[in-house]
N, CA, C and O of each residue as an XYZ file, in Angstrom:
488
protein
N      10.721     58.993     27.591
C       9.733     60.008     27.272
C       9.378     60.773     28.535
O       9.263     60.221     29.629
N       9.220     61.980     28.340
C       8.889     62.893     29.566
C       7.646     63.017     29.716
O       6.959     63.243     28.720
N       7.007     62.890     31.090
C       5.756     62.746     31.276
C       5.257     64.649     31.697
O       5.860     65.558     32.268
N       4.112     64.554     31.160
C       3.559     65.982     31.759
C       2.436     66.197     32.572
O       1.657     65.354     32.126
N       1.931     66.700     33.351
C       1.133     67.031     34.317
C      -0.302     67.464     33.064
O      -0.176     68.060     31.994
N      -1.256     67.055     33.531
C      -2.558     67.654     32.445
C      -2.569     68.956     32.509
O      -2.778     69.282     31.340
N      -2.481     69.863     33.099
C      -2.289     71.320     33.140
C      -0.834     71.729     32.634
O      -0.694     72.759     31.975
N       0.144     70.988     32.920
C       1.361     71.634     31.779
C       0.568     71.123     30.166
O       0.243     71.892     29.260
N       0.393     69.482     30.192
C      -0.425     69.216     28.998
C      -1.417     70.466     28.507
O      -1.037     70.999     27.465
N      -2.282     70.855     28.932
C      -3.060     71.542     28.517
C      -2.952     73.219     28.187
O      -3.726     73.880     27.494
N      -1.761     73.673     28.898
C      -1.084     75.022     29.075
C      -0.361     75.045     27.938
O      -0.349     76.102     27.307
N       0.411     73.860     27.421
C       1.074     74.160     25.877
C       0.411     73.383     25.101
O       0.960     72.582     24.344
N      -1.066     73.558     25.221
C      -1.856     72.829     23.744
C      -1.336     73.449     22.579
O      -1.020     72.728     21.632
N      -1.192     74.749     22.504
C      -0.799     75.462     21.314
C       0.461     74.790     20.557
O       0.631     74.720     19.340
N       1.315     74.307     21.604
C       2.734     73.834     21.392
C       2.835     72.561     20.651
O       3.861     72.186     20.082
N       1.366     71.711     20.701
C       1.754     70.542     20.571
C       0.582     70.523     19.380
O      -0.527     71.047     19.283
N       1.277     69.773     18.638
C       0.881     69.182     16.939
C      -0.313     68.526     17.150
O      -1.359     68.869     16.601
N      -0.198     67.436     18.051
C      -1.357     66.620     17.676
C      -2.600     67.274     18.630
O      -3.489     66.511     19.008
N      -2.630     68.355     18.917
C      -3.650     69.220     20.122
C      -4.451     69.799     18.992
O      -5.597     70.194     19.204
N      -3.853     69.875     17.690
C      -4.590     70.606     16.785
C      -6.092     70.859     16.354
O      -6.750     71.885     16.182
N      -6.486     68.905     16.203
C      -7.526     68.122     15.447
C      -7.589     67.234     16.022
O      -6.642     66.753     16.645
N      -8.821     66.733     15.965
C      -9.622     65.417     16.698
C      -8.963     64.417     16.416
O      -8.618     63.575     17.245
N      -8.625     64.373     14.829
C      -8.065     63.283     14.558
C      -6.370     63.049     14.672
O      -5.773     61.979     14.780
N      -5.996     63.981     14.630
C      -4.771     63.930     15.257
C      -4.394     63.579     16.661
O      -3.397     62.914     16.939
N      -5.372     64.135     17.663
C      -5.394     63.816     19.148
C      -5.839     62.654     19.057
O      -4.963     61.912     19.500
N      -7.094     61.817     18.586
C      -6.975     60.163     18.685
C      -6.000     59.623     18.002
O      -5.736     58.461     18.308
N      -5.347     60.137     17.122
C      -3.995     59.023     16.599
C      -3.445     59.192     17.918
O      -3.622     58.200     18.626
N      -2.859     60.100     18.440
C      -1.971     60.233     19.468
C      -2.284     59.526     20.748
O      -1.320     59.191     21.436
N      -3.773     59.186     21.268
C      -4.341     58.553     22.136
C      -3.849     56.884     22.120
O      -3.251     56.123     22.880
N      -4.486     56.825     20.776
C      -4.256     54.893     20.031
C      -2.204     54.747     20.145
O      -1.501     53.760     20.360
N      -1.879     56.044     19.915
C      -0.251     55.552     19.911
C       0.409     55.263     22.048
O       1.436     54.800     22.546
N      -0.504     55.677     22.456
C      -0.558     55.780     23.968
C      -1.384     54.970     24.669
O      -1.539     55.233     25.862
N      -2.215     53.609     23.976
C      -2.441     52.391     24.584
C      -4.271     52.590     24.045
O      -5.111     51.743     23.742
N      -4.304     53.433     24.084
C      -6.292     53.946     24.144
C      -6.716     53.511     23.092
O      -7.053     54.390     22.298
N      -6.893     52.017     22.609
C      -7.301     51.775     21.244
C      -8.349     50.986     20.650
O      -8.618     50.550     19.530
N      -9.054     50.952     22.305
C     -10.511     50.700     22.295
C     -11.567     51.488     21.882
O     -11.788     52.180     22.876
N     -12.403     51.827     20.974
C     -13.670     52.630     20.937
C     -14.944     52.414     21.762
O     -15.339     51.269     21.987
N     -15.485     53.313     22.139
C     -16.920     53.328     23.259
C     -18.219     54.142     22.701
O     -18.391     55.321     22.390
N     -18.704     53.473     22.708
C     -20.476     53.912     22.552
C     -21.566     53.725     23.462
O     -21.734     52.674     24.080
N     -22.349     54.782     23.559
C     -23.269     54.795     24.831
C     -24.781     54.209     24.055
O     -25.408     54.545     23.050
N     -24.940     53.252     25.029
C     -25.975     52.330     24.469
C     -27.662     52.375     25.839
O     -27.692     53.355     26.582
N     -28.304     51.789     25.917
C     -29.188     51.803     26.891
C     -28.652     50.929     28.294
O     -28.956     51.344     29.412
N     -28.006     49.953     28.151
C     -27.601     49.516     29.297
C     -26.430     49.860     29.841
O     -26.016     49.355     30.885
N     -25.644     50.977     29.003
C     -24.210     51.553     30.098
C     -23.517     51.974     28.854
O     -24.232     52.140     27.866
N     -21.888     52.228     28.712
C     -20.690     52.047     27.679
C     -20.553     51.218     27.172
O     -20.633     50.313     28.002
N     -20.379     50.838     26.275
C     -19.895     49.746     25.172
C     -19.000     49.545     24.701
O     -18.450     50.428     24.043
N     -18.602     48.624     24.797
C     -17.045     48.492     24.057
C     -16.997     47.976     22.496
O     -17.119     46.762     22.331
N     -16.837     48.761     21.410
C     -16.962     48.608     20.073
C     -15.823     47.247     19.920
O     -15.939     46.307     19.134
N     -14.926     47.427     20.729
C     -14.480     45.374     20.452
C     -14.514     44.856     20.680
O     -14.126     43.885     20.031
N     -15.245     44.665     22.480
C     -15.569     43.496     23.074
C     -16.541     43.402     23.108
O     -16.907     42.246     23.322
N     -17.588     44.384     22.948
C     -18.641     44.180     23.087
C     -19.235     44.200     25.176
O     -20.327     44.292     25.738
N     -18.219     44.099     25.515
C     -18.934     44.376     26.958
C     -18.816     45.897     26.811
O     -18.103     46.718     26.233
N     -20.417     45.837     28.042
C     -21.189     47.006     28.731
C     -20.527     47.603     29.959
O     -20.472     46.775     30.869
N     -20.208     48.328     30.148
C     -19.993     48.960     31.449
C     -20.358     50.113     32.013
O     -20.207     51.180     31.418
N     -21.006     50.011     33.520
C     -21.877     50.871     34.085
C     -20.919     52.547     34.779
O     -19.865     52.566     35.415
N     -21.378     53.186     34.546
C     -20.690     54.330     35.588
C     -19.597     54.289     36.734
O     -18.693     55.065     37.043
N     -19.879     53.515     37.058
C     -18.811     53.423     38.416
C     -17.834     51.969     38.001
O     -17.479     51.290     38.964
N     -17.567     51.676     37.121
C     -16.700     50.764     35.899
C     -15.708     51.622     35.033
O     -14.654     51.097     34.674
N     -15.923     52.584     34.773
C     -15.230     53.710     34.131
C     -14.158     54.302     34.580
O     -13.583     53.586     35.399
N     -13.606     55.372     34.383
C     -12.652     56.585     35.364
C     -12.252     57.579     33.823
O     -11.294     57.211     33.143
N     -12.705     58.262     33.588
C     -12.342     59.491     32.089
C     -11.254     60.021     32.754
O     -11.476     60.859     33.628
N      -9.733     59.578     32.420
C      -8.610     59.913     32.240
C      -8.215     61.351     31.892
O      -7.391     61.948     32.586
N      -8.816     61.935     30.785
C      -8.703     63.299     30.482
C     -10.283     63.095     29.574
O     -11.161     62.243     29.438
N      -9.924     64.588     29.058
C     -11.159     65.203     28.002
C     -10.622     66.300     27.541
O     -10.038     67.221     28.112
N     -11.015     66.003     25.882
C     -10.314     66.956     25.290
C     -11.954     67.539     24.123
O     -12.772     66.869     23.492
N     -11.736     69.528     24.382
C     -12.762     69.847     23.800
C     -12.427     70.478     22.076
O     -11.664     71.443     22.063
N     -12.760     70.165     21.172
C     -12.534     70.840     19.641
C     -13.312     71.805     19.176
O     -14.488     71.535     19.423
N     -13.161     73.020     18.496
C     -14.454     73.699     18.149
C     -14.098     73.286     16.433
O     -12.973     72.899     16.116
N     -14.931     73.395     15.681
C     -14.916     73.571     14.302
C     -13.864     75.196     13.476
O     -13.847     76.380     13.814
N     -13.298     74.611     12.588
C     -12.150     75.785     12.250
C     -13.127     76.717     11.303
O     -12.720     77.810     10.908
N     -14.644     76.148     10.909
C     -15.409     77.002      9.826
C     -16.668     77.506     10.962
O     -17.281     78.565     11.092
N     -16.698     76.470     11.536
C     -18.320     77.122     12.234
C     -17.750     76.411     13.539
O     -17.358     75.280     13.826
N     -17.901     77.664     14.203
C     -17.788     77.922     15.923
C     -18.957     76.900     16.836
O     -18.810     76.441     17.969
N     -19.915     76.776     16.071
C     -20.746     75.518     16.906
C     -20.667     74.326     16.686
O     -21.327     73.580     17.408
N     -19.939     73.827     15.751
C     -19.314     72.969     15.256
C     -18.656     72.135     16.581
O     -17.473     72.288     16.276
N     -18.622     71.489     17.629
C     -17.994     71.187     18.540
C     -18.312     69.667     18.773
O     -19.320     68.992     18.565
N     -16.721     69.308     19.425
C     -17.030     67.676     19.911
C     -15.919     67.794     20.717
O     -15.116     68.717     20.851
N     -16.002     66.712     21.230
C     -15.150     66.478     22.966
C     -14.898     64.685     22.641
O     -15.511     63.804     22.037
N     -13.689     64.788     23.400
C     -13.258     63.084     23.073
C     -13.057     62.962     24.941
O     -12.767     63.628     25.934
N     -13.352     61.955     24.608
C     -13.019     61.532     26.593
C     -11.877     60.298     26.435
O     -12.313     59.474     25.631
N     -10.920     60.024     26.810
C     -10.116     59.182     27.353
C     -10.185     58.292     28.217
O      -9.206     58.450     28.946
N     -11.157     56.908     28.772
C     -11.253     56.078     29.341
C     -10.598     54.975     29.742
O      -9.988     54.418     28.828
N     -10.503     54.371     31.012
C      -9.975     53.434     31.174
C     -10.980     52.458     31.645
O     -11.649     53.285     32.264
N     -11.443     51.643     31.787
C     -12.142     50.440     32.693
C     -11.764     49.875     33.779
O     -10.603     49.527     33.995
N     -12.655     49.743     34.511
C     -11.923     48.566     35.780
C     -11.346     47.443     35.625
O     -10.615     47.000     36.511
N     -11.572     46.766     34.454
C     -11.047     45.924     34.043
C      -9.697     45.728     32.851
O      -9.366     44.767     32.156
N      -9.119     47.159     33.009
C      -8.009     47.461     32.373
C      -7.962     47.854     30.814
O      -6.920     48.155     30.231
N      -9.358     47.805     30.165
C      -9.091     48.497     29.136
C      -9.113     49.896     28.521
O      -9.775     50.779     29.068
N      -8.558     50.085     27.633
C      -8.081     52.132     27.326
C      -8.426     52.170     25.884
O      -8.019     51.620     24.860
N      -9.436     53.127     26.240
C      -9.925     54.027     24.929
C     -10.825     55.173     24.628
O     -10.520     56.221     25.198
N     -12.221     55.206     23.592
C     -11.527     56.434     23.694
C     -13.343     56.412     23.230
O     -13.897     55.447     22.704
N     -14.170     58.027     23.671
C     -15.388     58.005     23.567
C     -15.748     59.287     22.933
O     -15.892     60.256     23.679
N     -15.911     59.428     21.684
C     -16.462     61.157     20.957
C     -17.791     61.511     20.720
O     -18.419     60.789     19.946
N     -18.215     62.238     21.101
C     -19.421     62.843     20.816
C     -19.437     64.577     20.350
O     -18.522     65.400     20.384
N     -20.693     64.696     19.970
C     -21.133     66.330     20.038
C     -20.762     67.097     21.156
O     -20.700     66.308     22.099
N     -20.450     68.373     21.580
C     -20.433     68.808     22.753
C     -21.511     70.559     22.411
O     -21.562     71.464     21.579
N     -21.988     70.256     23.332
C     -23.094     71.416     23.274
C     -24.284     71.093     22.839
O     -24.377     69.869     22.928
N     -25.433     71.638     22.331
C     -26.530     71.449     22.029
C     -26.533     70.039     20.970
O     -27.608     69.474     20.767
N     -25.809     69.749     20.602
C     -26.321     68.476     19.409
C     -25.446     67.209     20.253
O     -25.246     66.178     19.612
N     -24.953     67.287     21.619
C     -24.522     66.080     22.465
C     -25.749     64.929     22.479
O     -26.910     65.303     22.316
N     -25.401     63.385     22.699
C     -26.248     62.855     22.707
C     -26.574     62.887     24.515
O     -25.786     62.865     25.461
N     -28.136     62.950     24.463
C     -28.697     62.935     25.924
C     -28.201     62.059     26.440
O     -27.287     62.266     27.237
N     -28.549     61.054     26.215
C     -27.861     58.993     26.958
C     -26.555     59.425     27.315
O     -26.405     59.458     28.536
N     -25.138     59.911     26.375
C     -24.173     60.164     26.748
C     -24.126     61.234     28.024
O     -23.938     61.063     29.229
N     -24.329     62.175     27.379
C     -24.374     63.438     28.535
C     -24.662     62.845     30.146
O     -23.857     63.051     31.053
N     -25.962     62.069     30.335
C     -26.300     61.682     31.501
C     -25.495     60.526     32.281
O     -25.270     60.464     33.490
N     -25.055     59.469     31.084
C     -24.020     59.119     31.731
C     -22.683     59.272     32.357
O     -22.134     58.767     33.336
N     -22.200     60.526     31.060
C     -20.595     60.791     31.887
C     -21.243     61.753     33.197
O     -20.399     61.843     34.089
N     -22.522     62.482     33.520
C     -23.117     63.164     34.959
C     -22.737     62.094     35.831
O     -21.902     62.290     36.714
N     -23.403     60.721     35.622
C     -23.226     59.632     36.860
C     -21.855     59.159     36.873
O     -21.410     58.975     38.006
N     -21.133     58.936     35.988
C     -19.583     58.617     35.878
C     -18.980     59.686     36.971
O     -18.917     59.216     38.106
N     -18.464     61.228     36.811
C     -18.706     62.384     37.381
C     -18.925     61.850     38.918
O     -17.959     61.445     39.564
N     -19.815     61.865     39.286
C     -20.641     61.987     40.286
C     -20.345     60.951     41.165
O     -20.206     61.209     42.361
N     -20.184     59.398     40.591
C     -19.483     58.422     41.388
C     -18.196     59.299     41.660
O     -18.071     60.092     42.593
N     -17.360     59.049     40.786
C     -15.469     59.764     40.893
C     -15.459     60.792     41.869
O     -14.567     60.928     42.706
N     -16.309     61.407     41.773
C     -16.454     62.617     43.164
C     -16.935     62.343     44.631
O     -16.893     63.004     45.669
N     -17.420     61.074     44.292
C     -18.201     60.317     45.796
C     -16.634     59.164     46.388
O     -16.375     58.719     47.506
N     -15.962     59.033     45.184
C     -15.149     57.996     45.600
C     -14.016     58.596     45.802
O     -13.212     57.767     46.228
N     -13.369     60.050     45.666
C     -12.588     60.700     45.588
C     -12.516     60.896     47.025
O     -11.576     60.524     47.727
N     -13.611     61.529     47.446
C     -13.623     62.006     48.842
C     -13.656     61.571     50.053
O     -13.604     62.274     51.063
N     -13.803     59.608     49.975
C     -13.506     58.798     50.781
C     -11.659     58.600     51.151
O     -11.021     58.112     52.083
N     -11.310     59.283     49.840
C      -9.576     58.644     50.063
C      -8.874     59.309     50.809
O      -7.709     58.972     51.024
């Protein structure tokens, strides 16, 4: 299988089938190892199968992919692609724009914000 750069990835979204729909892009995620689900809870990420928590700087969002609605333009959600420090891959959806959940939003800021603090040491 030929690997692509996220910017060739993202330059032929049009090209590619499963770029279409949310749900098409998480089948395609789960067929590519990501088949953990995540929920943002009060003490960090959650792992919908293990049940462990993990804090901001435990994380690394692999990609992010944004959807608008095909009937209503505000209609929007964003899937993030995660990995853990502890090696697991999957996958985190929310609202994007005004109906995002706050808890989420503020966490992927500190997620963000570590990755950019730890980036710039290397």
């Amino acid at each position: 299988m030929e690997t692509q750069t996220t910017t060739e990835f993202m330059e032929n979204n049009d090209q590619i089938p499963h770029m279409k729909s949310l749900s098409l892009c998480l089948n395609k995620m789960v067929l590519e190892g990501y088949v953990d689900d995540f929920k943002i809870g009060d003490n960090g990420l959650r792992s919908l199968k293990t049940e462990k928590v993990y804090k901001p700087e435990e994380i690394n969002v692999v990609n992010f992919f944004r959807f608008e609605g095909q009937s209503d333009p505000d209609d929007n959600t964003i899937m993030y692609v995660i990995e853990t420090n502890d090696g697991l891959k999957g996958t985190l959806v929310d609202a994007y724009g005004p109906y995002s959940d706050r808890k989420l939003s503020e966490f992927m800021q500190q997620v963000e914000s570590f990755q950019k603090k730890t980036q710039k040491k290397d």
